[in-house]
N, C-alpha and C positions, 0 to 999 in steps of 0.2 A: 504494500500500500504506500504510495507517493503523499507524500504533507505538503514538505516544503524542500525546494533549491538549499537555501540556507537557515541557519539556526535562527530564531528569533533572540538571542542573547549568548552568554559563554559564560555559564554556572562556573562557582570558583569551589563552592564546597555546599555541604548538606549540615544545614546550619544546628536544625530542632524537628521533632515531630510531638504532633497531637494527640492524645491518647484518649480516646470519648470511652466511659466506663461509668459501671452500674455505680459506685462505692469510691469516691476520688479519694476521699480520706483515707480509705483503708490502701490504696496503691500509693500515695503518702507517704505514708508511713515506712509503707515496704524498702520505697526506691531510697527513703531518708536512711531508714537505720539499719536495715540489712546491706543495701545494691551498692552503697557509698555515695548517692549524691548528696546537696544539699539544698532545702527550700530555700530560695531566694526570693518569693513574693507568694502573695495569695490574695485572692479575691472571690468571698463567699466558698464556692464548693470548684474553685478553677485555683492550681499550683503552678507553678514556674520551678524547677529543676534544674539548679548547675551542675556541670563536671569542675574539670581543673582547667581545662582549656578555656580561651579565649571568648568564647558565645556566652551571651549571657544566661541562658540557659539551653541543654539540650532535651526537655523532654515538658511537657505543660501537660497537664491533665486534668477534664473536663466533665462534666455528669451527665450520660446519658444513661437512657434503657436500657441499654445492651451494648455490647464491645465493639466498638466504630475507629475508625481513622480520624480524625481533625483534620489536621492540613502535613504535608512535607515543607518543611521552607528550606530553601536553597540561596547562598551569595549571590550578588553580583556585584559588579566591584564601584556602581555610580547610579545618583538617580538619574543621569541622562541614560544608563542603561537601562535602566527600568522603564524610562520613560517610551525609547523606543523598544524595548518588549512588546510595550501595549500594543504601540502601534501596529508591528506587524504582527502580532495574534490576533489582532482586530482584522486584518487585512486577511486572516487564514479561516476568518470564522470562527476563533476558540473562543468558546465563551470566560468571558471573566465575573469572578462573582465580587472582586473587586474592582475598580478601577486606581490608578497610581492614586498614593497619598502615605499623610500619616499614617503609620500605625500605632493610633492613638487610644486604642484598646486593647493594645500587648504589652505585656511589661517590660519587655525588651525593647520598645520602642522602636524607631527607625521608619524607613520609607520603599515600599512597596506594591507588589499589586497582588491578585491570588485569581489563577485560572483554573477551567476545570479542562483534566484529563478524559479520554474515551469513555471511563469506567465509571466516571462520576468523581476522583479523587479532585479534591482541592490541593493545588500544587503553588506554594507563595516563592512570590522572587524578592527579596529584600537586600536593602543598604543600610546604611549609615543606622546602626542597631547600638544600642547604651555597649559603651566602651568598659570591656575588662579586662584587667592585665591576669594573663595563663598564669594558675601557679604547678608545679609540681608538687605532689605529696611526700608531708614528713614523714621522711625516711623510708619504711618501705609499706606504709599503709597502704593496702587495696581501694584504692578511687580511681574509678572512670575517670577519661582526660577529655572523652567527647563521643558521639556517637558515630561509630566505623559503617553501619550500614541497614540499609532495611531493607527485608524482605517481603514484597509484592505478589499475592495470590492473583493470577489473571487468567480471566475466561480466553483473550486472544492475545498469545507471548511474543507471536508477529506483529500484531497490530501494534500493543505496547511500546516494545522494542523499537518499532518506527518511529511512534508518536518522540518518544525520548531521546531517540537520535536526532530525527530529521527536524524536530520544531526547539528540543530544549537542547540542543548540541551535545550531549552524552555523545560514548561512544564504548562499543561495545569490546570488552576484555577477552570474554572467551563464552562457551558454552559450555552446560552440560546436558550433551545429547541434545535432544528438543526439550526437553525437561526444564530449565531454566535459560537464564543468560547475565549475565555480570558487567553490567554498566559503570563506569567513571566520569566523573567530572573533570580530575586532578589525576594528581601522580598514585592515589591510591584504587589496588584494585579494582575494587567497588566500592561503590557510596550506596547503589539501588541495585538487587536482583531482583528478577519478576519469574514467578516459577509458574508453569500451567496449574491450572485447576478448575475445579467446576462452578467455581464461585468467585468473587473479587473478595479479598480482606486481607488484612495486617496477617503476615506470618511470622515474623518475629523482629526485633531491633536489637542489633546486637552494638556492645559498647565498649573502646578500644580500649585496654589499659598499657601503661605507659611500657611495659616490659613484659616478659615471660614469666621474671618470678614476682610481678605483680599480679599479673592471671592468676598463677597457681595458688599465690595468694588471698585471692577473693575468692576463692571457690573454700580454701579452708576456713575461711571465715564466715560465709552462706554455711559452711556444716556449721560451725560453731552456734550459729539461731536455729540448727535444725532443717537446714534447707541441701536436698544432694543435688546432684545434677541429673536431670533426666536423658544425657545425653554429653558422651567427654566426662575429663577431657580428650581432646586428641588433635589432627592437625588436617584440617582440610585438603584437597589439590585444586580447585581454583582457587584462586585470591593466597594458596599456601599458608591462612592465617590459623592459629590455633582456636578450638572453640571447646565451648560447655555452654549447655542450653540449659533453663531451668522456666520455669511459670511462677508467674509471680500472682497476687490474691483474685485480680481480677481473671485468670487464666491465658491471658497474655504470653509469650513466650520471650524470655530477653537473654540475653548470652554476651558472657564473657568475651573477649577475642584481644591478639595481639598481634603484634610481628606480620600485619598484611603485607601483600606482598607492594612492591612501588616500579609502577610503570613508567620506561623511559618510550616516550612517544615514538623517536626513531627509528628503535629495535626490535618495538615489540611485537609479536605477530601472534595474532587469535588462533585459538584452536578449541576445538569440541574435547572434551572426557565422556569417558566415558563411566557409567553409574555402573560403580564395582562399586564393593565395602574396601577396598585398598586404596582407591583415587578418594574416597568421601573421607578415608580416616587413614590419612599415609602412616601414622604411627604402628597404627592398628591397636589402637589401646582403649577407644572409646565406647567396643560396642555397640549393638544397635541401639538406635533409638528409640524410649517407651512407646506403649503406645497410646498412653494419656502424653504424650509430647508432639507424637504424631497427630492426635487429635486437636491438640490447642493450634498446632500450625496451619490446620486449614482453618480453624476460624466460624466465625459464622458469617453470613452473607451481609456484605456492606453495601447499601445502594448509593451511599455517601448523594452526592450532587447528582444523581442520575437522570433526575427526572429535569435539570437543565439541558441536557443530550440529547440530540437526533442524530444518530446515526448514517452519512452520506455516504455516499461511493469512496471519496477521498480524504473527505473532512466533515465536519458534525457544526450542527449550529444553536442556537438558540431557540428554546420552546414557542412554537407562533409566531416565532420568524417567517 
């Protein structure tokens, strides 16, 4: 499926994601005193979530009925880049459920806009966001530094996959099989994989830590509340990053990861894997995955923005357009 000639912008990184759930306070709680983030704002039954890195926060969490996506937000590096975002999304037919401006109802503040994806997903492009200096953690305490990647449930991994290259400039790392695909912004791996499914929804977000023996770290410390791994650790073959999956209160799925791999534009050339238990876990130490883990990663069905979507030949428009 053809979008567009060229990108409508050039994403610099994968800023935050939105997390809509039954219980905000109880995932809270979780992401505060277990996962190692930190609250850094709230508003009524809505959190803000820092790492150690630079973003003012990477994770907000929201109260819905049921287990929804919010938005992805993604860099750009200027509001004239934003500005003309719009424009050529407008010019492609994407709908926007925002137009440029404030964001004067994020705690992170700053200036952007929010489109919707094929699936209905709210995708934000954002700038100049409240400024924080990265800290590293004291000594060797287990805390997230920022959020390494998320994984995308998708009815059509082709269509996705187009929409994200050809309209948001990604580009694709590698495959596994048809089964997934592994998009970049930057020098890492991935930032977004979108895996086939029967449904669209969140399949997990996983969160970099600064080293290897900070991983192994957090994971001894998730045992120390009682928390095992449903999955790892062990050591992926796309992205080469190491992982442990666990679910957190809402059923959620979030994961540890480190040591992604870093792509040099030049050199690097895509390839398929293939779905062996030795290319998913090159250590060979993690085991299969439960299948209360395999269950939370599909998720339940998100119609998120859907009903903004009409589906074209080549591109989708707005309802009663």
């Amino acid at each position: 499926m053809h979008y567009a000639d060229t990108p409508v912008c050039r994403m610099r990184s994968l800023r935050s994601i939105t997390l809509r759930v039954p219980d905000p306070v109880q995932s809270k709680d979780f992401y505060h005193e277990a996962w190692g983030l930190s609250t850094v704002d709230e508003d009524r039954s809505t959190f803000w979530l820092r790492a150690t890195g630079s973003e003012h926060h990477v994770l907000r969490l929201e109260q819905h009925d049921v287990n929804a996506l919010g938005k992805i937000s993604f860099a750009l590096g200027s509001r004239v880049e934003v500005d003309e975002a719009a424009r050529a999304l407008q010019k492609l037919g994407i709908p926007l459920l925002r137009e440029p401006g404030l964001l004067s109802d994020d705690a992170g503040g700053g200036y952007g806009l929010q489109l919707v994806d094929p699936e209905g997903r709210c995708v934000e492009l954002s700038t100049d966001t409240h400024a924080v200096v990265a800290q590293e953690p004291a000594g060797r305490r287990a805390v997230p530094r920022k959020i390494a990647h998320v994984v995308l449930n998708t009815v059509d991994i082709d269509r996705a996959a187009d929409f994200y290259t050809q309209v948001l400039g990604m580009r694709i790392s590698d495959w596994s099989e048809h089964q997934m695909t592994f998009l970049r912004c930057n020098s890492d791996h991935h930032v977004i994989a979108l895996n086939q499914a029967p449904w669209t929804s969140v399949n997990h977000v996983a969160y970099e830590m600064q080293s290897i023996d900070h991983f192994m770290r957090g994971i001894g410390s998730l045992k120390h509340h009682g928390i095992a791994p449903q999955w790892g650790p062990g050591r992926h073959g796309p992205g080469d990053n190491t992982f442990s999956y666990f679910t957190d209160p809402a059923g959620l799925v979030c994961e540890y990861t480190s040591e992604v791999a870093q792509i040099d534009e030049d050199a690097w050339l895509c390839r398929t894997w293939q779905r062996t238990p030795e290319l998913s876990d090159q250590w060979g130490t993690a085991g299969p995955p439960t299948a209360a883990v395999r269950s939370a990663m599909a998720g339940v069905a998100d119609l998120g923005h859907r009903d903004r979507v009409v589906p074209g030949v080549a591109d989708y428009f707005l309802s009663g357009e």
